[in-house]
C-alpha positions in Angstrom: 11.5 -0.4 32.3 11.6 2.7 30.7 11.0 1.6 26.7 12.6 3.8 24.3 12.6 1.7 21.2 8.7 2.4 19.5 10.1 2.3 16.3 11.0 -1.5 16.7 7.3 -2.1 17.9 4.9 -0.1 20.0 2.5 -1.3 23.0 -0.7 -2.7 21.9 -3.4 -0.1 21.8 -6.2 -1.5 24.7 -9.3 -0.9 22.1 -7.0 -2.9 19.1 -6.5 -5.6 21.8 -10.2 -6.0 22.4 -11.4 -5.7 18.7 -9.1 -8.5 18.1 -10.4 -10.7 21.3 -13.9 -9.8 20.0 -13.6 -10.6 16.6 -10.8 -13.8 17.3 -13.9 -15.6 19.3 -16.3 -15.3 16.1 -16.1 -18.8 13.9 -16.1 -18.1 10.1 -13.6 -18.4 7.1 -14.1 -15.8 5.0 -13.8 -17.1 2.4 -16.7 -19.8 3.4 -20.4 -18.8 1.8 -21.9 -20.4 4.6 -24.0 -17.6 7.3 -20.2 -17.9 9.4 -18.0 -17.5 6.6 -20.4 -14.5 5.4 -20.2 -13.5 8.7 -16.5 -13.4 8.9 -16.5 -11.7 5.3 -18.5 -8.7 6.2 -16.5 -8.3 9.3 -13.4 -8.3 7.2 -14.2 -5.7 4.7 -15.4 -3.2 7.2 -12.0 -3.3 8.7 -10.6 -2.3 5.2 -13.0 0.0 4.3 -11.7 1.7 7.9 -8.5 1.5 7.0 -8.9 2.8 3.9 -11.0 5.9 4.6 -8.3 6.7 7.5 -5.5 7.0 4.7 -7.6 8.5 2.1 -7.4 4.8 -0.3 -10.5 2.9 -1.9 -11.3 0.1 0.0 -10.2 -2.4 -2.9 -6.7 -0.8 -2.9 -6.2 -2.4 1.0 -4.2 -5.3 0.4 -3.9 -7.4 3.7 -0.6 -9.1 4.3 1.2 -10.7 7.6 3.4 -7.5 8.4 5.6 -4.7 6.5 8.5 -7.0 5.0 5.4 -8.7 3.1 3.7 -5.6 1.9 7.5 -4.4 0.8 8.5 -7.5 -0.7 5.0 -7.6 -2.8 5.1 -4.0 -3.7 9.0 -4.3 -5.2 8.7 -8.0 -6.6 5.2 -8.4 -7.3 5.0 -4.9 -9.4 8.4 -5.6 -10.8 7.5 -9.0 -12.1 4.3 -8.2 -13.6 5.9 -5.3 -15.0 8.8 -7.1 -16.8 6.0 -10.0 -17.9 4.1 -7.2 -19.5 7.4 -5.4 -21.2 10.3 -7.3 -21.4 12.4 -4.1 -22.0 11.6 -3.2 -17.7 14.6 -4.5 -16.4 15.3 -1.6 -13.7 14.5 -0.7 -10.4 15.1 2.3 -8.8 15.2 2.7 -4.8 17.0 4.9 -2.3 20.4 3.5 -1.0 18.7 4.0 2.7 15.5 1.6 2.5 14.8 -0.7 4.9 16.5 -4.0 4.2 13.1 -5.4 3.1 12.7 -3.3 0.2 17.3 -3.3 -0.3 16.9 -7.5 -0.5 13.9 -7.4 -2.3 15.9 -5.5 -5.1 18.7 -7.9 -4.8 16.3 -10.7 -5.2 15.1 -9.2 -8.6 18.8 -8.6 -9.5 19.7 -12.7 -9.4 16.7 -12.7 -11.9 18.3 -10.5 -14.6 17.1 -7.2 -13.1 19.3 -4.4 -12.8 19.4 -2.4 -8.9 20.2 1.4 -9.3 20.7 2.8 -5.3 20.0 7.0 -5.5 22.3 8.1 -3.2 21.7 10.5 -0.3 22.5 14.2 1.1 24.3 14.4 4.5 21.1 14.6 6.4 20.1 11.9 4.8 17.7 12.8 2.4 17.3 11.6 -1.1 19.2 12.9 -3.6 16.5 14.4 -5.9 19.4 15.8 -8.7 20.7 12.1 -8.8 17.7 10.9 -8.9 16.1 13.1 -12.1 19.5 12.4 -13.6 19.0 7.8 -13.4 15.5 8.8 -14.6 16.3 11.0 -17.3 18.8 8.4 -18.8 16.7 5.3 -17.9 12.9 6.3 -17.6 12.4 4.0 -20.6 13.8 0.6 -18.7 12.5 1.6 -15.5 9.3 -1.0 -13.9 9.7 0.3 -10.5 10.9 3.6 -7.7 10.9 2.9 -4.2 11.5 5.7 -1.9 10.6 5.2 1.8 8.4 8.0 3.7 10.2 8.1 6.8 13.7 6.6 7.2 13.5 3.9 10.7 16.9 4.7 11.8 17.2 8.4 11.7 13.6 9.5 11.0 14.5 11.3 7.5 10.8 12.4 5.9 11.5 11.6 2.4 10.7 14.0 -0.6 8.1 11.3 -1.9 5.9 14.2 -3.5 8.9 15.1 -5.5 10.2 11.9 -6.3 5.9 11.2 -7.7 6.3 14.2 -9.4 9.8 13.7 -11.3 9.2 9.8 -11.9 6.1 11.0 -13.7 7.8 13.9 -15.7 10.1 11.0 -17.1 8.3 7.9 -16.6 5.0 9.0 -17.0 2.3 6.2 -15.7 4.6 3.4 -17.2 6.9 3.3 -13.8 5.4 2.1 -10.7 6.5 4.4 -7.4 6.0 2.2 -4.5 7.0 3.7 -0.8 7.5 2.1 2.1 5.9 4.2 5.2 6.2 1.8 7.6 7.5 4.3 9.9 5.3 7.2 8.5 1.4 6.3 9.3 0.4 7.8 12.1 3.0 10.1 13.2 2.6 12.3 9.8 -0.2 13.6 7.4 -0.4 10.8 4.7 -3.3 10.4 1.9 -2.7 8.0 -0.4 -5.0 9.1 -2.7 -3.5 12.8 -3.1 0.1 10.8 -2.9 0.1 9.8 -6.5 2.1 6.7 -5.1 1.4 3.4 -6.6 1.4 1.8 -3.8 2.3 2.0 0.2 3.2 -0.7 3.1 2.6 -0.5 6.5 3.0 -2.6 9.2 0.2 -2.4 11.9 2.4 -3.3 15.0 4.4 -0.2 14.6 0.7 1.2 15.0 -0.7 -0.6 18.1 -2.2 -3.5 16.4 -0.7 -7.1 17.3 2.6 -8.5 15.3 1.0 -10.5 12.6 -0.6 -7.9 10.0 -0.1 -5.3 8.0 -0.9 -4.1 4.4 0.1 -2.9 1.3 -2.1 0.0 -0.6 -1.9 -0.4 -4.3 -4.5 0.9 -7.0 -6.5 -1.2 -8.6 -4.5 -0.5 -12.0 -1.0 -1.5 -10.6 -0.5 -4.9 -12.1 1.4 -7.1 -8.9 2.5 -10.9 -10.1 1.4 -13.2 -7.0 4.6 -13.9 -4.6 2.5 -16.2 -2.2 0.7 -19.0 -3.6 -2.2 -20.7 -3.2 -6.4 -20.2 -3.3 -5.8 -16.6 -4.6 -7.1 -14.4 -1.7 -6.3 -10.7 -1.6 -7.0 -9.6 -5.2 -5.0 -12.8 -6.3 -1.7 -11.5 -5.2 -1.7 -12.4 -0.9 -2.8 -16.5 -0.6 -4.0 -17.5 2.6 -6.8 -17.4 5.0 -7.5 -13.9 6.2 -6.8 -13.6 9.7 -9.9 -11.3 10.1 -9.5 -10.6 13.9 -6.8 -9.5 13.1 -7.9 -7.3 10.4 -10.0 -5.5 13.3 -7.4 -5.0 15.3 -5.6 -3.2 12.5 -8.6 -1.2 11.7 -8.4 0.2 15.1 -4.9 0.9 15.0 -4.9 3.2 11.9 -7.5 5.1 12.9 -6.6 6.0 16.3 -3.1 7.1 15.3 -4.7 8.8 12.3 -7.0 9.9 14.1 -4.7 11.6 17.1 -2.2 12.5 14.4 -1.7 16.2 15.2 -1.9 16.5 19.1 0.8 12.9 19.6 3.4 14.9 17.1 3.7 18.1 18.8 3.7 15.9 22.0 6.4 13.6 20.8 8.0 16.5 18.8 8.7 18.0 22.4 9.8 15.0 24.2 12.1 14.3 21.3 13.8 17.9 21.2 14.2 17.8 25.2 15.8 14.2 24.6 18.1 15.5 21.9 19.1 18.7 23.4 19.8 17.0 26.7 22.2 13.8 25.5 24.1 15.9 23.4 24.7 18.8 26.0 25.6 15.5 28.8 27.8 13.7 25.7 31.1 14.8 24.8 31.5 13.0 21.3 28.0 12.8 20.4 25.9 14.0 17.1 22.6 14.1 15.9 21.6 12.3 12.8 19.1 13.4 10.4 17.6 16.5 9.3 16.5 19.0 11.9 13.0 19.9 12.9 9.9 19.0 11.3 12.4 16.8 8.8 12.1 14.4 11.0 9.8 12.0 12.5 8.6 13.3 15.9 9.7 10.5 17.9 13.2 9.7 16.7 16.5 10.2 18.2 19.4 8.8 16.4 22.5 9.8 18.1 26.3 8.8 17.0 28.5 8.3 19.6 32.3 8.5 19.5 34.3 5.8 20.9 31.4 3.4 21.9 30.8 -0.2 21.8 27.2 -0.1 20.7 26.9 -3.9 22.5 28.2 -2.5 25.4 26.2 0.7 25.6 23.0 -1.3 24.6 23.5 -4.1 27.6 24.4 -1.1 29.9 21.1 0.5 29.4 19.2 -2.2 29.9 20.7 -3.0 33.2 19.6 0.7 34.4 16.0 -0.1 33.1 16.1 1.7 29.6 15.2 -0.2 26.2 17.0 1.3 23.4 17.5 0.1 20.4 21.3 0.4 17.6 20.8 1.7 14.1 22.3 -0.5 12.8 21.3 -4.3 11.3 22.9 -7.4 13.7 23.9 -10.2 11.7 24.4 -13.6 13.5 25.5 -11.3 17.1 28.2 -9.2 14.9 27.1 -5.5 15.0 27.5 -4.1 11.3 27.6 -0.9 10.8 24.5 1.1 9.3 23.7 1.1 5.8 21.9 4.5 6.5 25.0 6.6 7.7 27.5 5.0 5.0 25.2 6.1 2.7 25.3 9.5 4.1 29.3 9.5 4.4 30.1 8.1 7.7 33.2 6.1 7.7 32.5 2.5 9.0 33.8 2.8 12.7 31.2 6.1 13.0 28.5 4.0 11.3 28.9 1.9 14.1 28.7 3.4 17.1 25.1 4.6 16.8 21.9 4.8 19.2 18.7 5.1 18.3 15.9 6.0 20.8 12.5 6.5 19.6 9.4 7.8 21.4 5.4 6.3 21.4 2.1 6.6 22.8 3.1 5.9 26.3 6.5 7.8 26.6 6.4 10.2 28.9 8.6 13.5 30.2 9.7 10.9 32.7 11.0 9.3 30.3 13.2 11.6 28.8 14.3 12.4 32.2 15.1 8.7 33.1 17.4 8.7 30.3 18.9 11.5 30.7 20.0 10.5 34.2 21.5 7.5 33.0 22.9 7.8 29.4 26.4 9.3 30.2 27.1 6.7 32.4 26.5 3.7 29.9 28.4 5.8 27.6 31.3 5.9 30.0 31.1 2.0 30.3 30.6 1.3 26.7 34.0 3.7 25.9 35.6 1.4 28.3 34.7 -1.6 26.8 35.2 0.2 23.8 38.7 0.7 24.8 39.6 -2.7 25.8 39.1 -4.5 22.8 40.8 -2.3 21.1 43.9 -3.4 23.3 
C-alpha cells in the first residue's frame, strides 16, 4: 500500500514504540507516593520537561491530554469559561472560519451557553483575513475572552499568520484576550517556539507526530486561567482529570523531539516530494487545481487538489483498489460526503467544495511514492467522473 494520507495519522516512530513498551511494563501511578508511584512520577515529568524544551515551553506549561480535539476543546472552553467567570462582560470568541471542527464545535458549544461565535473569514488561498480580523477586534476587543487561529490548516496546509494575529490581538486586546492556536498539523514539519510565539496556548496531537493514538497536549502559560472541562482527582494543573498514562507520555516525548529535532532536512525532503506530486497530477488532470497558497505557504507535505466532475467516494475507493491511501478534504457525516468547510470559506461553490483530494506526505514516503500515484491517479479520476456522471443521470 502506498499511504498518502500522514496528515490523518503517521506511522509510529520505532524509538516512540519502544519508549512506550519500556515505560508501559513499569508499575506505578503517579500520582501514588509510594517508591512506584514516585517512580512513575519522575518518569512522567521528564517526558514533559522533553517536550517542553523541544518547543521552547516551561515544563509546567505541558498540559497532557488524550489527543488534539482535547487539548482544542480545553484551550477554547476551558480559557473561555474561566474567562467569562472572571469578567462577565467576555462574551466573545473569535476563531478563523477554517479551524478544525474541534475548535468550530467547541465555539458552538460556548455559543448554546450565551457566548457569541464571530468566524474571520479567509483570502482565496485560504489565509486569514488579517483586515477583517483587526476590524472584529477593533470594535469588540473589549468583549473578547478568546482568538483561535490554527498554525497550519489540515486540509490544504495554509501556514497561518499567527505572529500577526499575536501581534494585532495584543494592540487591541492587550493581555486581557487569550490567543489560543491549534498546530496540530504544524509541530514538526515547521519552526515553532512557543515561548517567542506570544500564544496563550497551543495543541498538538502526538499521533500526527509518531507517538501512539492516545496522547497529546495542550501548552498554556502558567497565567492563562483554563476552568476544568474533565472532572475528577484534579490532575494536570487541575484542568486534565485522570490517571496519567505515563508510557505514553514517553512515547510522546520521543515523538516531538525527533520531528523537532529532524525539522529542517524532512521539509526540504517533503517540500520536494510534494512539488513533484503537485506538478505531476495537475499536468496528468484535465480539471484539476491546487488549493492553498504556493510555496513555503504551505505545509511541506500537503497536496490538496480539486477535481472537476468527481465523485470523491468513487475516486477515494478507486485508489484504494490500486494500492494508494488517500484521504477527501472534506468532513463525512453518517457516509454522506459534505462538502469542505475550508474551500466554502475560501469561495468555492458547494459542488467544487466537494470534489476534493487531499494527499499528504510523512516520514516514510518516498519518490516511489509520488511515482506510484502518479501512475495511477488519472485513471481513478476517469472512474470516479464516470460514477460521477451516472448519478447525475
Amino acid at each position: 500500500m502506498t499511504y498518502l494520507d500522514h496528515a490523518a495519522t503517521t506511522p509510529v516512530l520505532p524509538e516512540a514504540l519502544e519508549a512506550f513498551a519500556r515505560e508501559a511494563q513499569v508499575l506505578g501511578n503517579p500520582s501514588s507516593l509510594h517508591a512506584d508511584g514516585r517512580r512513575a512520577r519522575a518518569s512522567l515529568e521528564t517526558s514533559r520537561e522533553r517536550i517542553a524544551a523541544a518547543l521552547g515551553a516551561e515544563s509546567a506549561e505541558v498540559i497532557l491530554t488524550g489527543n488534539g480535539c482535547e487539548a482544542d476543546t480545553l484551550g477554547v472552553v476551558g480559557a473561555h469559561r474561566a474567562a467569562r467567570a472572571a469578567n462577565w462582560g467576555r462574551t466573545r470568541v473569535v476563531t478563523s472560519a477554517v479551524e478544525h471542527h474541534a475548535v468550530l464545535e467547541a465555539a458552538h458549544t460556548l455559543v448554546g451557553e450565551g457566548a457569541e461565535h464571530a468566524a474571520i473569514g479567509v483570502e482565496r488561498d485560504g489565509v486569514l483575513d488579517l483586515g477583517a480580523l483587526e476590524a472584529d477586534l477593533a470594535a469588540h476587543a473589549a468583549r473578547t475572552s478568546l482568538v483561535s487561529v490554527m498554525w497550519a490548516n489540515n486540509e490544504t496546509g495554509a501556514i497561518q499568520p499567527v505572529e500577526d494575529v499575536v501581534a494585532l490581538v495584543r494592540r487591541y486586546g492587550g493581555n486581557a484576550v487569550a490567543v489560543h492556536s491549534d498546530a496540530v498539523q504544524a509541530v514538526g514539519h515547521v519552526p515553532l517556539d512557543f515561548g517567542a510565539s506570544g500564544l496563550d496556548a497551543l495543541s498538538l496531537s502526538g499521533h500526527k507526530l509518531g507517538a501512539p493514538a492516545g496522547i497529546g497536549a495542550l501548552i498554556a502559560q502558567r497565567t492563562l486561567p483554563l476552568a476544568p472541562i474533565v472532572l475528577g482527582s484534579g490532575q494536570e494543573r487541575g484542568v486534565r482529570s485522570g490517571t496519567v498514562p505515563v508510557a505514553l507520555a514517553a512515547a510522546l516525548a520521543v515523538a516531538v523531539e525527533h520531528s523537532v529535532a529532524g525539522l529542517a532536512a524532512e521539509r526540504e525532503r517533503l517540500t520536494g516530494l510534494r512539488d513533484a506530486l503537485a506538478e505531476g497530477a495537475l499536468a496528468r488532470l484535465d480539471g484539476a487545481r491546487l488549493n492553498g497558497p504556493a510555496g513555503d505557504g504551505r505545509l511541506p507535505g500537503h497536496v490538496h487538489l480539486s477535481i472537476a466532475g468527481v465523485d470523491v467516494d468513487a475516486l477515494l475507493f478507486a485508489l484504494d483498489s490500486a494500492g494508494v491511501a488517500a484521504s477527501a478534504g472534506a468532513a463525512c457525516v453518517a457516509g454522506v460526503t459534505q462538502p469542505s468547510h475550508v474551500l466554502l470559506a475560501a469561495g468555492d461553490d458547494e459542488v467544487a467544495a466537494r470534489g476534493v483530494l487531499r494527499l499528504t506526505l510523512g516520514r516514510t514516503s518516498t519518490a516511489a511514492d509520488v511515482e506510484r500515484v502518479l501512475v495511477v491517479l488519472p485513471e481513478a479520476v476517469a472512474r470516479a467522473r464516470a460514477v460521477a456522471g451516472l448519478a447525475r443521470r
